[in-house]
MIDOSE-1310 file (N, C-alpha, C; in nm, 2 decimals, decimal comma, always signed):
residues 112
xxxx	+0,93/+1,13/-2,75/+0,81/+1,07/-2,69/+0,86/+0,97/-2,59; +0,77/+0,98/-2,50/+0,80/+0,86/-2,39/+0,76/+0,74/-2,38; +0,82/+0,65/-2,37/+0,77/+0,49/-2,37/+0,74/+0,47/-2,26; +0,55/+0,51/-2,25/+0,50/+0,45/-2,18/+0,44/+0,34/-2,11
xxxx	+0,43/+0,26/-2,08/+0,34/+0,12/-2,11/+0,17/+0,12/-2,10; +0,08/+0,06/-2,16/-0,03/+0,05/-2,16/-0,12/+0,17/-2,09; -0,14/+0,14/-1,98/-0,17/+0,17/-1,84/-0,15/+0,28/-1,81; -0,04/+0,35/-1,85/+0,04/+0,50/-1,83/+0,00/+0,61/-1,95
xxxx	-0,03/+0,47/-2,06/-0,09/+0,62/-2,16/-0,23/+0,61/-2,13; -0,27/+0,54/-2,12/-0,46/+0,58/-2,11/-0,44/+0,64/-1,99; -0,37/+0,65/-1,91/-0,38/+0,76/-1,78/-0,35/+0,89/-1,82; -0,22/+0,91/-1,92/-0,20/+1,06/-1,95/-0,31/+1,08/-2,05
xxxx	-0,38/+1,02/-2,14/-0,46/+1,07/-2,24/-0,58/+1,08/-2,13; -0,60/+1,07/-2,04/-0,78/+1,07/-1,95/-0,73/+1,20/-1,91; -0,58/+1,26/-1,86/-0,57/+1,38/-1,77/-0,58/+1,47/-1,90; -0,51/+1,43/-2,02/-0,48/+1,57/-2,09/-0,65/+1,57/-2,16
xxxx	-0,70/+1,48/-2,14/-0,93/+1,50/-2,17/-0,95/+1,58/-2,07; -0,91/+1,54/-1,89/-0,94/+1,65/-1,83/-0,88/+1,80/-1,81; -0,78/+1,78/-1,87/-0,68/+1,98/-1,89/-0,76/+2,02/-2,02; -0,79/+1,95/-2,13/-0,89/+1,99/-2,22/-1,00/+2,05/-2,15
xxxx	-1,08/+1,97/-2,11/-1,20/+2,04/-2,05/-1,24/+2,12/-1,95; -1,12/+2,13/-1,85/-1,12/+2,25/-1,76/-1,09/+2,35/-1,89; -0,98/+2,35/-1,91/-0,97/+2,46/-2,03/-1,07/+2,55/-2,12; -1,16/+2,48/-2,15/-1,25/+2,50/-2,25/-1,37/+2,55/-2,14
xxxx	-1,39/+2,47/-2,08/-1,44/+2,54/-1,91/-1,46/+2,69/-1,91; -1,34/+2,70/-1,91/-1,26/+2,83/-1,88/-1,30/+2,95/-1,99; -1,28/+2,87/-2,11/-1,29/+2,97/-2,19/-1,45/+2,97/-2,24; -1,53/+2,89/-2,17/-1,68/+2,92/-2,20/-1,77/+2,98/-2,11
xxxx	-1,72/+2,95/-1,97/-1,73/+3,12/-1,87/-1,72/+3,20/-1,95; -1,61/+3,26/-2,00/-1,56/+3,36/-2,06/-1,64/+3,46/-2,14; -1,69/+3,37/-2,23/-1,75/+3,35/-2,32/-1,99/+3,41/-2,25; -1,98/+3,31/-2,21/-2,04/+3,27/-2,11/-2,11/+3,45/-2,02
xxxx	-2,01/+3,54/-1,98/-1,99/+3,67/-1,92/-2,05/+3,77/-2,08; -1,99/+3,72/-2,16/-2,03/+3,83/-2,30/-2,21/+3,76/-2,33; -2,27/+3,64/-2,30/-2,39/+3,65/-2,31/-2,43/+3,73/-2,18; -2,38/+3,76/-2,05/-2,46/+3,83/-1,95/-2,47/+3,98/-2,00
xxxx	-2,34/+4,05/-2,05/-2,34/+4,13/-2,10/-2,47/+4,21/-2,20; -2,51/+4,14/-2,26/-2,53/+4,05/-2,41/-2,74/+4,12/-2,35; -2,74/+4,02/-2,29/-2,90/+4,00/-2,20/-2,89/+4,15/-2,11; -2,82/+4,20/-2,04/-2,82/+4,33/-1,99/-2,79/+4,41/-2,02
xxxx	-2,80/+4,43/-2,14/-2,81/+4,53/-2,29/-2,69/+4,65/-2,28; -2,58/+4,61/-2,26/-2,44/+4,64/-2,23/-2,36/+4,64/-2,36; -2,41/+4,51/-2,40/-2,34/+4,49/-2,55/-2,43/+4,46/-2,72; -2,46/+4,48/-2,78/-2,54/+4,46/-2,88/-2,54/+4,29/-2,96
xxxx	-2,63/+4,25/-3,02/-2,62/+4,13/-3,12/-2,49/+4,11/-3,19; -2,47/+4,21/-3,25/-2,36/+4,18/-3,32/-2,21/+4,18/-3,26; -2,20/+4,28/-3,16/-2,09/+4,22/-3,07/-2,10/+4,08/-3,00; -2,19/+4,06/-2,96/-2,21/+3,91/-2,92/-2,20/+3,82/-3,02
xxxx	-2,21/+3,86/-3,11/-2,21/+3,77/-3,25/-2,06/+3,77/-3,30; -1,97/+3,85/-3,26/-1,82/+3,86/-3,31/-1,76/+3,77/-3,20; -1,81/+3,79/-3,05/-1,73/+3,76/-2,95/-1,76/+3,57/-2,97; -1,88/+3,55/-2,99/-1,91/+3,39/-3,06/-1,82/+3,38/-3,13
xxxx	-1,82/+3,46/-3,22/-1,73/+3,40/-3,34/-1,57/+3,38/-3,31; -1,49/+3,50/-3,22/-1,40/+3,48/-3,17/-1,36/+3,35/-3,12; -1,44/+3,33/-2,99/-1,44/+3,20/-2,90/-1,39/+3,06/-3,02; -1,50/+3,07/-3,10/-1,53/+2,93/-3,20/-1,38/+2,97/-3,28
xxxx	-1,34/+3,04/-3,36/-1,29/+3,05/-3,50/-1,14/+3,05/-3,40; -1,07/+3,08/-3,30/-0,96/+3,13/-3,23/-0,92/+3,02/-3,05; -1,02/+3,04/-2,99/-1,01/+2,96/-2,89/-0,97/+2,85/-2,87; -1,13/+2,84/-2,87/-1,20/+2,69/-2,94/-1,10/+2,58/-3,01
xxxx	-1,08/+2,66/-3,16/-0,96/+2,58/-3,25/-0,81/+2,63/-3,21; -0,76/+2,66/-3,12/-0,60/+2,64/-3,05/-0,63/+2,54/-2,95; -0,72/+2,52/-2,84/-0,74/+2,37/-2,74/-0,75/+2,27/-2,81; -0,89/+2,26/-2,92/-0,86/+2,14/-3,01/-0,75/+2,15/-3,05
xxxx	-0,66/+2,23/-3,11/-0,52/+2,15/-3,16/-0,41/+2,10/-3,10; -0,45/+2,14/-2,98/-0,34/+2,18/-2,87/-0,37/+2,02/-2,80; -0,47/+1,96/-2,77/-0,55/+1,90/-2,73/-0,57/+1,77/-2,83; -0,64/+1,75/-2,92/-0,68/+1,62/-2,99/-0,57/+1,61/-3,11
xxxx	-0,50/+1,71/-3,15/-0,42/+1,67/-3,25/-0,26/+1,71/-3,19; -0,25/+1,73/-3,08/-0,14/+1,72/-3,02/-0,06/+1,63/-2,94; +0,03/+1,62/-2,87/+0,15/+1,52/-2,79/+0,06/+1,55/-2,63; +0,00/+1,43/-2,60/-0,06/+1,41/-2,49/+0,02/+1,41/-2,36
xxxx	+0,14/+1,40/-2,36/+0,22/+1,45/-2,25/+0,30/+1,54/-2,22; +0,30/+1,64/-2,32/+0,29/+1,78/-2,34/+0,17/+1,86/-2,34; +0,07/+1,78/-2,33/-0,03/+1,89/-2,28/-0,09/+1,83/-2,14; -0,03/+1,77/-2,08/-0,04/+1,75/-1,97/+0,05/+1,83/-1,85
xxxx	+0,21/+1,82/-1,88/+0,28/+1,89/-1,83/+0,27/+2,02/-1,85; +0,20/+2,07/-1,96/+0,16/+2,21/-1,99/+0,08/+2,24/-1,90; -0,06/+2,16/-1,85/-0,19/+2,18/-1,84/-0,11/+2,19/-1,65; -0,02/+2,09/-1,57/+0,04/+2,11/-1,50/+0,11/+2,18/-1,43
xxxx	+0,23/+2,25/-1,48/+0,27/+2,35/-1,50/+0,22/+2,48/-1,50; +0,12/+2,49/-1,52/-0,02/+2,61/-1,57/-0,13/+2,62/-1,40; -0,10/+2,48/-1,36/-0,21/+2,46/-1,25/-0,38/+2,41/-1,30; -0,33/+2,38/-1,43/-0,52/+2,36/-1,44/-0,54/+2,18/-1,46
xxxx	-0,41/+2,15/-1,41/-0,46/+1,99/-1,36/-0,35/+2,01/-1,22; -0,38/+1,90/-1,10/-0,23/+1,91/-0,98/-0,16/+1,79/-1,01; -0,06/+1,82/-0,97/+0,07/+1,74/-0,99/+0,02/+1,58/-0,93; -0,05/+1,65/-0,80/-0,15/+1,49/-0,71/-0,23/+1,37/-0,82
xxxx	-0,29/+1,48/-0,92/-0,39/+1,40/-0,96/-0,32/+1,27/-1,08; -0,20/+1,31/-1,12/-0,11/+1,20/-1,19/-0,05/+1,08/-1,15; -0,05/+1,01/-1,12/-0,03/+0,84/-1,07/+0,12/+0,86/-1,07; +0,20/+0,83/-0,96/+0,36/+0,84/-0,94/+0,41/+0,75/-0,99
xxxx	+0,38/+0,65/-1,11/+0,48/+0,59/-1,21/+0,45/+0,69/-1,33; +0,37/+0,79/-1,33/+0,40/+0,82/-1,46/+0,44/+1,01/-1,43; +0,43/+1,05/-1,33/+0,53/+1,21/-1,33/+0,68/+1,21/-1,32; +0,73/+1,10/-1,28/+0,88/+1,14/-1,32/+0,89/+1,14/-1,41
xxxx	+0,82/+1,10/-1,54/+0,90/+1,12/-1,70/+0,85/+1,27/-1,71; +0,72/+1,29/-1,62/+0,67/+1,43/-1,74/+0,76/+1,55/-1,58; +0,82/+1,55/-1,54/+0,89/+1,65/-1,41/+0,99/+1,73/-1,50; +1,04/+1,66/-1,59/+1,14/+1,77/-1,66/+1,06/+1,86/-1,77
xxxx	+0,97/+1,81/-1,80/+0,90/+1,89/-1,90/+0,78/+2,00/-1,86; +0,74/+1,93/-1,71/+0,70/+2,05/-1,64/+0,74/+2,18/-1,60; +0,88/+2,15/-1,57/+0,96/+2,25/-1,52/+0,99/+2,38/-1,64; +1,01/+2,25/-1,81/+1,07/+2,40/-1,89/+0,92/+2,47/-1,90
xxxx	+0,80/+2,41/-1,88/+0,66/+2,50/-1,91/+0,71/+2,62/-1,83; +0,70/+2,54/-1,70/+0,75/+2,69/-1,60/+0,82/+2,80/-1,61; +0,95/+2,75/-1,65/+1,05/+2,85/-1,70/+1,02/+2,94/-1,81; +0,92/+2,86/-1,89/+0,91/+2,97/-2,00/+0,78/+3,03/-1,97
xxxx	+0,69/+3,02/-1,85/+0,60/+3,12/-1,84/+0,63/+3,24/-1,77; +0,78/+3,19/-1,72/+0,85/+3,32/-1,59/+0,91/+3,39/-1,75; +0,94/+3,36/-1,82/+1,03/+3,43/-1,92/+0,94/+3,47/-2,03; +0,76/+3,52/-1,98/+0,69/+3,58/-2,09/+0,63/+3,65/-2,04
């Protein structure tokens, strides 16, 4: 873990709230497309009713973990790395600690 000061964690903990919520964003579009489906009689109650359930039981609970019960500067550099926060939006006393942990994100997204 990084020894932040004050100032530097309530900043990573506000960005990894915002990679949270684009995220979830994301996955409630998603989600979001199975009710259009859903209403333009494409898909039935009950598949809409699994695809809910998916979202909530699978999604849903990997962000929350990933997210409120996880390492806030690892899900930042994740969320970074990923593009669903920019490297701009982090205050330059606090991206050089998280630059090396960006990078292995990267590396292991090239290597899946």
């Amino acid at each position: 873990m990084i020894n932040f000061n004050k100032k530097q964690k309530k900043h990573i903990k506000e960005l990894a709230a915002l990679a949270y919520e684009k995220e979830m964003n994301a996955a409630l579009g998603d989600l979001s497309e199975e009710f259009e489906k859903w209403k333009n009689g494409a898909i039935g109650a009950f598949d809409l009713n699994d695809k809910i359930h998916q979202h909530h039981n699978y999604k849903a609970k990997e962000l929350y973990k990933f997210y409120d019960m996880g390492n806030p500067e690892l899900a930042v550099a994740r969320a970074i790395a990923r593009g669903i926060i920019n490297e701009n939006e982090v205050k330059e006393n606090c991206i050089q600690f998280l630059e090396r942990m960006i990078e292995m994100f990267k590396e292991n997204e090239t290597l899946a």
